[in-house]
Structures are given as structure tokens and as C-alpha cells.
Backbone as CSV, one residue per row, in Angstrom:
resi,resn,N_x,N_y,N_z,CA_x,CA_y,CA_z,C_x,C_y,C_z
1,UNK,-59.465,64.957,-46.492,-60.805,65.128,-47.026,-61.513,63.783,-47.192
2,UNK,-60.798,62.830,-47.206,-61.189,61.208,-47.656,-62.117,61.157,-46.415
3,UNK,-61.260,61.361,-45.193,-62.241,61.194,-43.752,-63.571,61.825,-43.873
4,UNK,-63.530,62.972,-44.190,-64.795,63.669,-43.964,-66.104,63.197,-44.972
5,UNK,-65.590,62.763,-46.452,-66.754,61.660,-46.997,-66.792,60.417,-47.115
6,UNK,-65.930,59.896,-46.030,-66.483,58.308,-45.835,-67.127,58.602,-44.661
7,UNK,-67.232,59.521,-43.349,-68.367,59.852,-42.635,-69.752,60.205,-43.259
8,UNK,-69.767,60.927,-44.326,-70.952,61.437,-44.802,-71.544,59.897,-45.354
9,UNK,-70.437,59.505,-46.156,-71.626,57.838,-46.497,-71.948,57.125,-45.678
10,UNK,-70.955,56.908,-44.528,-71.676,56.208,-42.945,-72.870,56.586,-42.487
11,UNK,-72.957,57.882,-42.587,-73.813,58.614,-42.051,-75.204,58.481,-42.774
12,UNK,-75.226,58.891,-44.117,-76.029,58.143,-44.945,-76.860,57.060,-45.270
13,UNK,-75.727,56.090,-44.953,-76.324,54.726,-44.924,-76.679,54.562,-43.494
14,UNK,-76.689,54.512,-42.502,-77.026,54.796,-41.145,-78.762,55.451,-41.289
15,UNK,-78.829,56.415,-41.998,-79.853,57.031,-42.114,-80.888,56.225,-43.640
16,UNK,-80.243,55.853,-43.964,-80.885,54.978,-45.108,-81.577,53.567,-44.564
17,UNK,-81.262,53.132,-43.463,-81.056,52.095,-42.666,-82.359,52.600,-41.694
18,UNK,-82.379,53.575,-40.986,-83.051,54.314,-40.104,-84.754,54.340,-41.079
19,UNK,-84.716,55.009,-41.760,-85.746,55.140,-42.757,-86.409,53.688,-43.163
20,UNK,-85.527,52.641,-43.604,-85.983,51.519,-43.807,-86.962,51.475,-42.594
21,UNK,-86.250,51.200,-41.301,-86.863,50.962,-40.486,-88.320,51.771,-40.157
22,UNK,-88.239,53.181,-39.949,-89.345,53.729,-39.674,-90.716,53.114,-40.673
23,UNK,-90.628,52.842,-42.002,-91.183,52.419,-43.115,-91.959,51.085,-42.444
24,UNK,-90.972,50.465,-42.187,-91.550,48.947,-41.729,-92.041,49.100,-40.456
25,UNK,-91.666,49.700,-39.764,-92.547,50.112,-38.743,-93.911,51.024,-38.340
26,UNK,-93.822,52.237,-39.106,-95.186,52.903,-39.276,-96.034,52.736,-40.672
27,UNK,-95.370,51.683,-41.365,-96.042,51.693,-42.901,-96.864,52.862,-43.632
28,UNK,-96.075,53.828,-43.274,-96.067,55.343,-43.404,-94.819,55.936,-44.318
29,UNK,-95.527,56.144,-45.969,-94.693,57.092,-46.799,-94.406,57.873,-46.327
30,UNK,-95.732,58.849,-45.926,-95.007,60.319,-45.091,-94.148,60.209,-43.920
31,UNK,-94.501,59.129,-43.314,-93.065,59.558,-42.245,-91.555,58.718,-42.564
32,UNK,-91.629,58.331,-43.347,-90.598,57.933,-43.902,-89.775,59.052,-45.080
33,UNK,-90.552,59.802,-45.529,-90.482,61.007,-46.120,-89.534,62.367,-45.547
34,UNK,-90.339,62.982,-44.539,-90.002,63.802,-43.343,-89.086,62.897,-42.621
35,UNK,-88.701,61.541,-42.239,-87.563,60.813,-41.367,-86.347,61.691,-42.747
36,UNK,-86.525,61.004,-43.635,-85.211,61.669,-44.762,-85.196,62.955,-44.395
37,UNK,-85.675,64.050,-44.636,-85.696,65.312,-44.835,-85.217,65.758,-43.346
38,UNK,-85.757,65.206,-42.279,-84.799,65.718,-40.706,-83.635,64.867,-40.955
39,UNK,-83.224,64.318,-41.299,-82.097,63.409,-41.214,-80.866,64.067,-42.034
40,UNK,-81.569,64.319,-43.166,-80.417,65.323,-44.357,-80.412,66.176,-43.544
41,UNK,-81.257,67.222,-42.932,-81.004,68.394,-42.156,-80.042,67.867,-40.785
42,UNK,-80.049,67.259,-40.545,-79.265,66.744,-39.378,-77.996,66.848,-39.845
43,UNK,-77.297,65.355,-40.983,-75.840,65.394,-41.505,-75.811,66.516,-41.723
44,UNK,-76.134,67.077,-42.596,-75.921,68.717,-42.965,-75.398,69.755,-42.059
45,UNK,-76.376,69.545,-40.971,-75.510,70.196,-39.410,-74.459,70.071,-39.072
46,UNK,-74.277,68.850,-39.727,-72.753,68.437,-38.861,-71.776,68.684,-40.005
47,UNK,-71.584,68.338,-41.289,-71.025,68.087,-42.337,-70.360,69.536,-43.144
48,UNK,-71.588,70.503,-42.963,-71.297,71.935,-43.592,-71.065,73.016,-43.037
49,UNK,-71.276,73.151,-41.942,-70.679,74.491,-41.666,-69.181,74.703,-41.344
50,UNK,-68.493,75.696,-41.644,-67.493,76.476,-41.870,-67.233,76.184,-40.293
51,UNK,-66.733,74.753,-39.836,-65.831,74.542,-38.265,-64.696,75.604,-38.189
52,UNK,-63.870,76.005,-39.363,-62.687,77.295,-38.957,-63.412,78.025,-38.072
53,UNK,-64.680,78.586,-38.619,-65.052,79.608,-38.501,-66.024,79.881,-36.722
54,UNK,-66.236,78.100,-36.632,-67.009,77.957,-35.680,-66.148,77.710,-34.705
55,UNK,-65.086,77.082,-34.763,-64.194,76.589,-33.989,-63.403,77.282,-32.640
56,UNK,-64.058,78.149,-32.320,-63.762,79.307,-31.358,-64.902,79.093,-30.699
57,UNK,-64.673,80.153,-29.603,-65.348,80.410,-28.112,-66.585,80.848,-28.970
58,UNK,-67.844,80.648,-28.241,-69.127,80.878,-28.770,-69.372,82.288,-29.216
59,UNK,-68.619,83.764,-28.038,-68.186,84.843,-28.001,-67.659,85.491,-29.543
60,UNK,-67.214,84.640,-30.050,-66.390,85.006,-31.402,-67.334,84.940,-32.453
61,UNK,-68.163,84.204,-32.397,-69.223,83.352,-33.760,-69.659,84.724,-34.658
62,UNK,-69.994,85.828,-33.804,-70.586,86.833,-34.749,-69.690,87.931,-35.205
63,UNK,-68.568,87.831,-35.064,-67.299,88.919,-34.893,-66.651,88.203,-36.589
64,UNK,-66.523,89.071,-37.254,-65.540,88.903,-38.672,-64.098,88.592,-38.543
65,UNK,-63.562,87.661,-39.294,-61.786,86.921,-38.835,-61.413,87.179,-40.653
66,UNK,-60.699,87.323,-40.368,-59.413,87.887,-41.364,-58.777,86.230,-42.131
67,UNK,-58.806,86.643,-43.267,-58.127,85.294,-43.995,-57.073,84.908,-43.697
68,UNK,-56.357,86.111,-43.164,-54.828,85.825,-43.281,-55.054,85.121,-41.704
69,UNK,-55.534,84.674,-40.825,-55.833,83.735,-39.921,-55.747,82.717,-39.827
70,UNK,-56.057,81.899,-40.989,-56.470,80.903,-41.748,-55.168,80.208,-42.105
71,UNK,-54.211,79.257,-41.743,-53.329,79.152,-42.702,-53.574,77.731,-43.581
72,UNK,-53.340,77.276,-44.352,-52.942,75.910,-45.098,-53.275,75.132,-44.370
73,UNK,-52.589,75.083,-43.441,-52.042,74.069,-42.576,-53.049,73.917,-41.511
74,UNK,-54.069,74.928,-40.850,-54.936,75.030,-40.136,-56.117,74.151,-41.183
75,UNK,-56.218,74.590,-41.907,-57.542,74.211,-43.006,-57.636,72.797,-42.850
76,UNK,-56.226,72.022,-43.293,-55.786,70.666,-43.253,-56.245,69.965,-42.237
77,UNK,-55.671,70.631,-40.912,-55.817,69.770,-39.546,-57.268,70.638,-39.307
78,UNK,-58.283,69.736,-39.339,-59.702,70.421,-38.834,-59.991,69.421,-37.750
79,UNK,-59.954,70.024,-36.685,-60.241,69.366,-35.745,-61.368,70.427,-34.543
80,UNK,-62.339,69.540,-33.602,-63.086,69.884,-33.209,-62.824,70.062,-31.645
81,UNK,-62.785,71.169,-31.439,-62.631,71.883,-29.877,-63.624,71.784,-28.668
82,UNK,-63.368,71.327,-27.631,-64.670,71.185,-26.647,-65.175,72.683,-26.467
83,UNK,-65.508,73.131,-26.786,-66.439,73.976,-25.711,-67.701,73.701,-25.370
84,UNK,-67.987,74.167,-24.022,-69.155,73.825,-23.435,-70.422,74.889,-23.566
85,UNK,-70.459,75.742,-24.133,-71.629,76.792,-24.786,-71.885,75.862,-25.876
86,UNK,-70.950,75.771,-26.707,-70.939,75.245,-28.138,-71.841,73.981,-28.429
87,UNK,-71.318,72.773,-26.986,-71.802,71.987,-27.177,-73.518,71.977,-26.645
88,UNK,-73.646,72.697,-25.927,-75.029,73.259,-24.784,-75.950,73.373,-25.758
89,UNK,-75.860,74.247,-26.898,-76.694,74.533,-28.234,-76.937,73.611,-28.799
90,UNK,-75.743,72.944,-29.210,-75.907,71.752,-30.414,-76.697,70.908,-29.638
91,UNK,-76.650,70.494,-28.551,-77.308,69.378,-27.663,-78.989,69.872,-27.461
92,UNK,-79.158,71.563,-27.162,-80.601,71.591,-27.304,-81.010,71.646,-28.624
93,UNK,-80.647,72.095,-29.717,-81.017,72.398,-30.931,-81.580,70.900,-31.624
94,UNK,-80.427,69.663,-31.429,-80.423,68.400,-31.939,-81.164,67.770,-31.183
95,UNK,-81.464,68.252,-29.828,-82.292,67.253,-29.273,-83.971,67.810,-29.430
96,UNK,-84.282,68.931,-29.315,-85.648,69.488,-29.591,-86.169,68.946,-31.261
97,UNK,-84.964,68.720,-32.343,-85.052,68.343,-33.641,-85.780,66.846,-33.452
98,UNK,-84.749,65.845,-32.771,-85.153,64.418,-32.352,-86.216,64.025,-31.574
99,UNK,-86.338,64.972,-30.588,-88.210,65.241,-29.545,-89.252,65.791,-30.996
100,UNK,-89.158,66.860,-31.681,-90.462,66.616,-32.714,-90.096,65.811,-33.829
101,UNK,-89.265,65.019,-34.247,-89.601,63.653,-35.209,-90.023,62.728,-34.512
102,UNK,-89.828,62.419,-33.002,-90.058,61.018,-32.524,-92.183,61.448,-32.218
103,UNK,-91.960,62.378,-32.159,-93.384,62.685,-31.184,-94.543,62.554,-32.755
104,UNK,-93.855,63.145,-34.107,-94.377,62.787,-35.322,-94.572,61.625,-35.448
105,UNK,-93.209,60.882,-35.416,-92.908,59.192,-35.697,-93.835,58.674,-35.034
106,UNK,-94.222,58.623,-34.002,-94.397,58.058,-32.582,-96.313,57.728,-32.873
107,UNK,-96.687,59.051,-33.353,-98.268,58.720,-33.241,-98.536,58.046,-34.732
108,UNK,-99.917,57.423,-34.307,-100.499,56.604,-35.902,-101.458,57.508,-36.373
């Protein structure tokens, strides 16, 4: 669990860092504002959802899994599976997110 919130403060400060910048660059509260607020929504993407649960073929995502599935030991080792649907989404979802902040960011 140590791993998973010393990413979230990397991540954080990365984005704390990011914000500085937009600030000094558009000398814009509001978009320095909305930079935080897509940015929390971003870690958040990555940080909270239930990977057990996601961690299967894209096919599975809406289908109900049984606890007894689940063991200890699975919970422990969380590790992240290639799939290529999986990643297809996350890549349009995160990138259409990053195309309307930059296109916000972008104008004066």
C-alpha cells in the first residue's frame, strides 16, 4: 500500500508543479483553477477504481464476480494486465480529457 501513496504524492506534486506553471504562463486564476480540477480528475482515474474488478477482459467489466474470487493474496499483488480494449479507452478517454484542457489552456 506504501507504493500506491507515494505515487499519489508524485503524482500530486507533478501536478502541483504543472499548475505552477500554467499560472505563470497564462496569468490566469481560472485556468489554473480548472488545470487542478482536470488533474484531480485525472489521478483519480488512475488511483480509485476497483483494478480487481477492472482487471479482466473488457467483456467482463459489466458481469457481477463473487467475493470468494478475490483472495488475500490477489488483493496484495495488484498488478496491471495489458489488454488492448482496456488500454484503447483509457487512451481515448485521457486523451480527448488533455485535447479540451490544452485547447482551454491554449487560448487568451
Amino acid at each position: 500500500m506504501k507504493n500506491v501513496e507515494k505515487n499519489f504524492q508524485i503524482s500530486m506534486a507533478c501536478l502541483a508543479v504543472v499548475i505552477v506553471f500554467i499560472g505563470l504562463y497564462t496569468q490566469s486564476l481560472n485556468k489554473m483553477i480548472v488545470t487542478y480540477f482536470i488533474g484531480i480528475l485525472g489521478i483519480l482515474g488512475v488511483f480509485l477504481p476497483d483494478w480487481e474488478s477492472f482487471d479482466q477482459s473488457v467483456s467482463h467489466w459489466g458481469t457481477p464476480f463473487k467475493v470468494d474470487e478475490f483472495t488475500a493474496e490477489s488483493c496484495r499483488s495488484v498488478r496491471f494486465r495489458f489488454y488492448p480494449v482496456r488500454m484503447a479507452i483509457f487512451t481515448i478517454l485521457y486523451g480527448f480529457g488533455v485535447y479540451k484542457w490544452w485547447m482551454f489552456i491554449s487560448t487568451q
